[in-house]
C-alpha positions in Angstrom: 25.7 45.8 -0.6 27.3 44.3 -3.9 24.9 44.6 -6.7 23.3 41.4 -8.1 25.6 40.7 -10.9 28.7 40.5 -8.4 27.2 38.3 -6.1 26.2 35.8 -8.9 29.8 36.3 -9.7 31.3 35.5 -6.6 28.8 32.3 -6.7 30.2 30.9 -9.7 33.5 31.8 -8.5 33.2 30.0 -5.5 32.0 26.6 -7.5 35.0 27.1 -9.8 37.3 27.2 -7.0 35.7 24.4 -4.9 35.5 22.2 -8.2 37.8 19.2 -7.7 36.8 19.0 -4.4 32.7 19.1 -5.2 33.3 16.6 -7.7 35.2 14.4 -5.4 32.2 14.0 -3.5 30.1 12.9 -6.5 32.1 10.6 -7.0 32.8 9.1 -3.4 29.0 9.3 -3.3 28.6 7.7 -6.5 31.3 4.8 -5.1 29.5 4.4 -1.6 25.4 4.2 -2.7 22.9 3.3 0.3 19.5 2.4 -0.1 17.0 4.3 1.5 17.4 5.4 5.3 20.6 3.5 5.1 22.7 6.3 3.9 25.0 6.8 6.8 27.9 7.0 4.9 26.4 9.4 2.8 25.6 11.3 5.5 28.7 11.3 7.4 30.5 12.6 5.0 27.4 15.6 3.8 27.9 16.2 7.5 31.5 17.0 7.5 31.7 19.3 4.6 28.6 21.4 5.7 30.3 21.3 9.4 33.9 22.9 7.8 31.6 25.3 6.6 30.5 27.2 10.2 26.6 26.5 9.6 24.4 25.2 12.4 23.9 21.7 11.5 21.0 19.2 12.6 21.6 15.8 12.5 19.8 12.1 12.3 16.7 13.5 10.6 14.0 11.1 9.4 17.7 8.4 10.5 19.7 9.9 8.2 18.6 13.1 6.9 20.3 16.7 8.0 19.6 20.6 7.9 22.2 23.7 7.8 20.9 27.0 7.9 23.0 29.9 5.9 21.0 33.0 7.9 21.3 36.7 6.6 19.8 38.0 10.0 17.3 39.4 8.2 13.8 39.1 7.6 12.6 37.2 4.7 11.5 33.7 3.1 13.6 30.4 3.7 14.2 29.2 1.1 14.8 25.2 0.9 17.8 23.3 -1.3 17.4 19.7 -1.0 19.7 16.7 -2.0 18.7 13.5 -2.2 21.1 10.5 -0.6 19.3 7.2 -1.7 20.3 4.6 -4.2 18.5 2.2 -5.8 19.1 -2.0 -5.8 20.1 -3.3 -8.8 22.7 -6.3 -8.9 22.9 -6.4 -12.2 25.0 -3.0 -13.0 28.4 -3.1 -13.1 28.9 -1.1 -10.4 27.0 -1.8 -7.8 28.0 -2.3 -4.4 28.3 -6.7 -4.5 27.6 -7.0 -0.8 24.3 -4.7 -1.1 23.3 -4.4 -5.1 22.8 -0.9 -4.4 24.1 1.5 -6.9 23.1 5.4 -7.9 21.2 4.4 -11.3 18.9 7.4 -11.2 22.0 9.8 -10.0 20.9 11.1 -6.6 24.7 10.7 -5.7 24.7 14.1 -7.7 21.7 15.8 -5.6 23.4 15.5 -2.1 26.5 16.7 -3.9 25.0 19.8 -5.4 23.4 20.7 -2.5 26.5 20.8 -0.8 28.3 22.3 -3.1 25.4 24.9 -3.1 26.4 25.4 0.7 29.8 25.7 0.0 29.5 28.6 -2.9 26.9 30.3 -0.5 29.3 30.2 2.3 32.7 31.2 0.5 30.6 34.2 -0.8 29.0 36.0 1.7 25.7 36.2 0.4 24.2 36.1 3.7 25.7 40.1 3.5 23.4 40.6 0.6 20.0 38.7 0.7 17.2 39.0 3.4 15.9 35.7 5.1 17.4 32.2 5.2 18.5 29.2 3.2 18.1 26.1 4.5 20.4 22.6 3.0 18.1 19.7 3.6 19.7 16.5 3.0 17.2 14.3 2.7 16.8 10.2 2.7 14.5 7.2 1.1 13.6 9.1 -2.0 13.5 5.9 -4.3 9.9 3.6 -3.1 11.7 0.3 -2.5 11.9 -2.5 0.2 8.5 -1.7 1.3 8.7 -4.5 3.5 11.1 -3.3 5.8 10.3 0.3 5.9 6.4 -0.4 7.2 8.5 -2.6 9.9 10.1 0.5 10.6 6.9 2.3 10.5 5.3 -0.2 13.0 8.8 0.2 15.4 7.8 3.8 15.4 11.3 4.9 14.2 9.4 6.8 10.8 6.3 7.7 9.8 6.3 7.5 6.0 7.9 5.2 3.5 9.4 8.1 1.6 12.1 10.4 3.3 10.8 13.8 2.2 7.3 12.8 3.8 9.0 12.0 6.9 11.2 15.4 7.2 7.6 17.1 6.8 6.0 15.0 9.6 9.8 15.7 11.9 8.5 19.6 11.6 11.8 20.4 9.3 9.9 22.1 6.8 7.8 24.0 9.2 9.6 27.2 8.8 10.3 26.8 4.7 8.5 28.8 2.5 10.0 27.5 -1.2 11.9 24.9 -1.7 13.8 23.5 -4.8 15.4 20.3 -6.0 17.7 19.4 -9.1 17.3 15.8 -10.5 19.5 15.0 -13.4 18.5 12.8 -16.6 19.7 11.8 -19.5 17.9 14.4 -22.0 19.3 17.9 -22.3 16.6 19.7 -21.3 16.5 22.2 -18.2 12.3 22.5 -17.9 10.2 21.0 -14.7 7.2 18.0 -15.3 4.6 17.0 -12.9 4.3 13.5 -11.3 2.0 10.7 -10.2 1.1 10.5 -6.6 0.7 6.9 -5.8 -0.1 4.9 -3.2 1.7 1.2 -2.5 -0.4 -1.9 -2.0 1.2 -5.1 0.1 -1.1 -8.4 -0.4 -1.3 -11.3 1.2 -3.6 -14.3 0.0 -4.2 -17.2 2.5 -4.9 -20.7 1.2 -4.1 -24.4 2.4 -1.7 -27.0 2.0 -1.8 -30.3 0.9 -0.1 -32.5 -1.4 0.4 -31.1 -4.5 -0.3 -35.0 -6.2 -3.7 -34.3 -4.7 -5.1 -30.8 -5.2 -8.3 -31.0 -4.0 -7.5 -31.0 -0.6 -5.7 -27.9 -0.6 -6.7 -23.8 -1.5 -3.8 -22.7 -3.9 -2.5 -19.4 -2.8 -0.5 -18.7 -6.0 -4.1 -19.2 -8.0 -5.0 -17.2 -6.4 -2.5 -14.4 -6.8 -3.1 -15.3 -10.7 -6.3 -14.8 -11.2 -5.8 -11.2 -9.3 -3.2 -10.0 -11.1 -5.3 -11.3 -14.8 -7.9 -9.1 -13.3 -6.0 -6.3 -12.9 -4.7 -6.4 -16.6 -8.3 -6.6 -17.7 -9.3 -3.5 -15.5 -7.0 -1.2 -16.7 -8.2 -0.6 -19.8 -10.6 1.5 -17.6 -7.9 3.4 -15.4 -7.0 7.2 -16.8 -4.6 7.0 -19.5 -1.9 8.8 -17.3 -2.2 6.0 -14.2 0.2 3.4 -13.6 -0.3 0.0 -11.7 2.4 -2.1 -11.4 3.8 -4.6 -9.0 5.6 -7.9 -8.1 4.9 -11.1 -6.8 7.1 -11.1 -3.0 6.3 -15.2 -2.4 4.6 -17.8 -4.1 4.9 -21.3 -1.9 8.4 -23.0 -0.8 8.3 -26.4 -2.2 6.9 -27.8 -5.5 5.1 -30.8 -4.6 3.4 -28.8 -1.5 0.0 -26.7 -2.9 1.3 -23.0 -1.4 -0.8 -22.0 1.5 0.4 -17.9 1.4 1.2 -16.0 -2.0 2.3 -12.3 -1.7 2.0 -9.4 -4.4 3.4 -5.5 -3.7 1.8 -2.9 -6.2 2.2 0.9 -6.7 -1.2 2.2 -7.9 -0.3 5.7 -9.1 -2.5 8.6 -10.9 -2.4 12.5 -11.2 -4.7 13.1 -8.3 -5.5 10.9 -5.3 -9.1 11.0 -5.7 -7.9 9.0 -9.2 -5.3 6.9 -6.7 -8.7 6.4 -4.6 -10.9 4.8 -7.4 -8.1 2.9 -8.3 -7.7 1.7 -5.2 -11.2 0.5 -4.5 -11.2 -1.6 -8.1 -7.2 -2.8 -6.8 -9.1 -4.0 -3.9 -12.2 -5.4 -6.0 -9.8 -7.6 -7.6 -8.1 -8.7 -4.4 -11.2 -9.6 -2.6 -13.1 -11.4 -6.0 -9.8 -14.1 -6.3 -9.9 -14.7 -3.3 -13.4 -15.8 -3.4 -13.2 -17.3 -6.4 -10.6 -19.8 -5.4 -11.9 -20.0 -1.7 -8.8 -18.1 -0.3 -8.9 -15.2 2.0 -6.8 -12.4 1.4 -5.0 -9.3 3.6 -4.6 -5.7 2.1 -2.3 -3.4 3.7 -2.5 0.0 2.0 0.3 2.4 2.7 0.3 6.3 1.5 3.0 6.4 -1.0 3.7 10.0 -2.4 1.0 12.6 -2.7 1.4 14.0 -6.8 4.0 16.5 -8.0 2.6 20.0 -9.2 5.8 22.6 -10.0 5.5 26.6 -9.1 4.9 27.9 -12.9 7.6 30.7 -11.6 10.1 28.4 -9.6 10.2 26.3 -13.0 10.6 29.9 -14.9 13.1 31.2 -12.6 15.1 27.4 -13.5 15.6 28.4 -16.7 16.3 32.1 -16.5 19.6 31.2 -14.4 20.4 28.4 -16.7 20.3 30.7 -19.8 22.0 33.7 -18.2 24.7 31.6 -15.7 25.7 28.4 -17.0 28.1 29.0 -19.9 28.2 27.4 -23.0 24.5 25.3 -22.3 23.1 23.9 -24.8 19.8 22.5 -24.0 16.2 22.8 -24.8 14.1 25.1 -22.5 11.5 23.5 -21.6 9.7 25.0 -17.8 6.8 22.9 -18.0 7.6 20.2 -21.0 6.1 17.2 -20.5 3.9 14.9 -17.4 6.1 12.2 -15.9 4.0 8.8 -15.0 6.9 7.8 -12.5 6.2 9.8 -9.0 8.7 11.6 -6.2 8.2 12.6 -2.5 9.3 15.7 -3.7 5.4 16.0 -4.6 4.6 16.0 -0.5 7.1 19.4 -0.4 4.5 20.6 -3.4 1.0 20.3 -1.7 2.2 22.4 1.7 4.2 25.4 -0.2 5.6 26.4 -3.9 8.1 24.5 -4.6 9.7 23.0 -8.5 11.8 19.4 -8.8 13.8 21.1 -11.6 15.1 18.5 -14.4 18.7 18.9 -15.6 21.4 16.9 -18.0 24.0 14.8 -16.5 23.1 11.5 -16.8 23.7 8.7 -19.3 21.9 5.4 -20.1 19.0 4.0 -18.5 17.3 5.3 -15.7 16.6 2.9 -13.2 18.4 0.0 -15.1 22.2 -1.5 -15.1 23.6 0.8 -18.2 23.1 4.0 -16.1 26.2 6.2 -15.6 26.9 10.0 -15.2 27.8 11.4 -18.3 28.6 14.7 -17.9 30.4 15.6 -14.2 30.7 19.6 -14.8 27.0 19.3 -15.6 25.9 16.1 -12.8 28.1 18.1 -10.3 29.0 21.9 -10.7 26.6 23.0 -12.7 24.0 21.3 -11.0 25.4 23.5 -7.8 25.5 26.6 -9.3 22.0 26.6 -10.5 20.5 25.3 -6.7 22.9 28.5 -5.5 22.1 31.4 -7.9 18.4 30.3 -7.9 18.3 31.0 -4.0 20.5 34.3 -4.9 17.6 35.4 -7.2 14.8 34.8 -4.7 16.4 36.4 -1.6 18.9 39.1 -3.2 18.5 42.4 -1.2 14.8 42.4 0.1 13.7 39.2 -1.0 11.3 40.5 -3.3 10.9 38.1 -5.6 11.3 35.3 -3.2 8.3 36.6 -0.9 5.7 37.2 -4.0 6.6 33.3 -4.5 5.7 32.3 -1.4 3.0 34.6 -0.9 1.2 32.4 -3.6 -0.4 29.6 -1.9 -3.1 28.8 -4.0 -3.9 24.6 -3.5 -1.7 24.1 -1.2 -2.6 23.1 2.3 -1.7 23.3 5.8 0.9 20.4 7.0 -1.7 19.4 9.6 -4.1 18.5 7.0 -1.3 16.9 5.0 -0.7 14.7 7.5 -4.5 13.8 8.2 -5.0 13.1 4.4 -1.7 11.0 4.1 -2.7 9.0 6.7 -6.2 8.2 5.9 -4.8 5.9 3.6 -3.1 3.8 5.6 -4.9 0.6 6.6 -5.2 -3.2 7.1 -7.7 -5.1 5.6 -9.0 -8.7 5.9 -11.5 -10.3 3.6 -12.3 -13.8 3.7 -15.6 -16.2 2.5 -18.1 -16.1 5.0 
């Protein structure tokens, strides 16, 4: 067996060596974005390059999703690398796609690629010779909470189970056999650290009224009154959510001609928070709200409440052991250390992977301009791409290196989490249909 230091060798090696091709895939990635479980050209080609590689490959997960297994034949954790696929829709930034308006503006193109180019240092180095148990390369879908519409069509087809992709690979059984799992998400700052996220949940509302000529309002109920008064009430309620929570949303349809009262109005919200019992009290004023416009204005109103993400909490030594690789393997870094630096209001289904085993959602430099927005870009491509590799890699060298004894005193810790069974019942118990109207 090589010692420790010559397998991280040989690691970084095998990135330096792979380089123009690893990048070549952020890019194409980068040039090709797909919104959530749409990402079959980014799958396709993920496919390919972990096919060339000899690992067992398992296709069409949650649609688009895939698993590749690096084995040593020994016994031991498996440890999880995930890369996220999705895009976002924006049609203002330059580069988005102009049929689509997708485009990569929070840089997932750069997660699928790291995770393969994980796999392909992995591979080209033989670790499975020197580490005990397995690594698995999830490539996983629908990371980004958007068209909510069509995904709970997709829901009701019975082709997925969960609006976000992560939450649908745990439901699939792909994580049944993981025992850690990690993920690189690059931003803007140049910090290498870890910070927890909201768990939300997503609200779709529909408020009933009547038509009649708009010249003549008193014959009709105005749906978009409706709407108004419920979203005033919601900026006068939150004043009393926690100071952490976040309740936002959009108005989906509002009538379809001027002189015609509307007779439906539509909102979509996120209610989000640091714990679901928060998400839960939230949720019951949300629905206060709903129910009191209606009423007011003598409209009825439909609630659909979908589970969203369930709250991010990072492993303490997943987020130490981020930064310990960083420091000792990534020449010439420059960034703050921060392994716990700050709580993030915004939410990932990377927070599902959290509640059933340890697991981090490491943050790392590589980005430029605004995240989520049309001036987003990667800035740095040894960062975005290679170095974003490396670190996935030689993190899962540290865990499972000869006996796996750090990665098995990890894993060993499963203090909060809970079973994926219960997962799934709690997760569900929030998904419902609800119709209120004046008696």
């Amino acid at each position: 067996m090589r010692t420790l230091e010559e397998v991280r060798k040989a690691v970084s090696d095998a990135i330096e060596r792979r380089a123009d091709e690893i990048v070549a895939m952020g890019d194409y990635v980068w040039q090709n974005p797909e919104p959530g479980y749409k990402e079959f050209k980014t799958a396709k080609y993920a496919n390919e390059k972990l096919k060339s590689l000899g690992l067992p490959l398992r296709e069409n997960l949650a649609i688009t999703g895939m698993r590749a297994d690096l084995d040593s034949g020994r016994p031991g954790p498996t440890v999880a690398l995930l890369g996220e696929m999705d895009s976002l829709i924006i049609p203002q930034h330059p580069e988005c796609d102009k049929s689509t308006g997708a485009v990569h503006s929070c840089g997932h193109n750069s997660h699928i690629t790291a995770m393969v180019g994980a796999a392909m240092a992995l591979t080209d180095a033989r670790v499975s010779d020197d580490i005990s148990g397995k690594i698995a390369f999830i490539g996983t879908p629908a990371e980004e909470c958007i068209e909510i519409d069509w995904r709970s069509k997709l829901m009701a087809e019975g082709k997925i189970s969960a609006l976000g992709g992560k939450a649908e690979l745990i439901r699939e059984g792909v994580f049944d056999d993981v025992d850690l799992a990690i993920m690189n998400h690059i931003g803007g700052r140049n910090h290498y650290g870890s910070r927890d996220h909201n768990g939300f949940i997503c609200k779709s509302v529909i408020f009933h009224g009547r038509s009649c000529h708009a010249a003549s309002p008193g014959g009709g109920v105005n749906a978009v009154h409706a709407a108004t008064l419920a979203i005033n009430a919601l900026g006068l309620l939150n004043a009393t959510f926690p100071d952490e929570a976040r309740v936002h949303g959009i108005i989906t349809s509002g009538g379809d001609a001027v002189n015609v009262i509307p007779n439906t109005s539509g909102l979509e919200y996120m209610l989000r928070a640091p714990t679901m019992e928060a998400v839960e009290k939230i949720s019951s004023a949300f629905d206060r709200a709903m129910r009191g416009a209606a009423l007011a204005m003598g409209a009825s109103v439909e609630i659909r409440t979908t589970a969203g993400y369930m709250p991010l909490f990072n492993d303490p030594d997943l987020s130490d052991l981020l930064v310990e690789v960083v420091r000792d393997n990534i020449p010439g870094n420059s960034g703050d250390f921060k392994p716990k630096w700050s709580f993030a209001k915004s939410s990932t289904d990377m927070g599902d992977v959290s509640v059933v085993m340890p697991a981090v959602h490491c943050d790392i430099p590589g980005g430029g301009g605004q995240s989520h927005g049309s001036t987003y870009f990667i800035a740095d491509k040894r960062k975005a791409y290679l170095d974003n590799a490396k670190i996935l890699a030689l993190m899962a060298v540290e865990l499972l290196y000869g006996d796996a004894a750090r990665g098995k005193k990890i894993a060993a810790n499963r203090e909060g989490k809970i079973s994926i069974a219960e997962y799934v019942r709690r997760t569900d118990a929030f998904n419902k249909t609800e119709t209120f109207k004046e008696e």
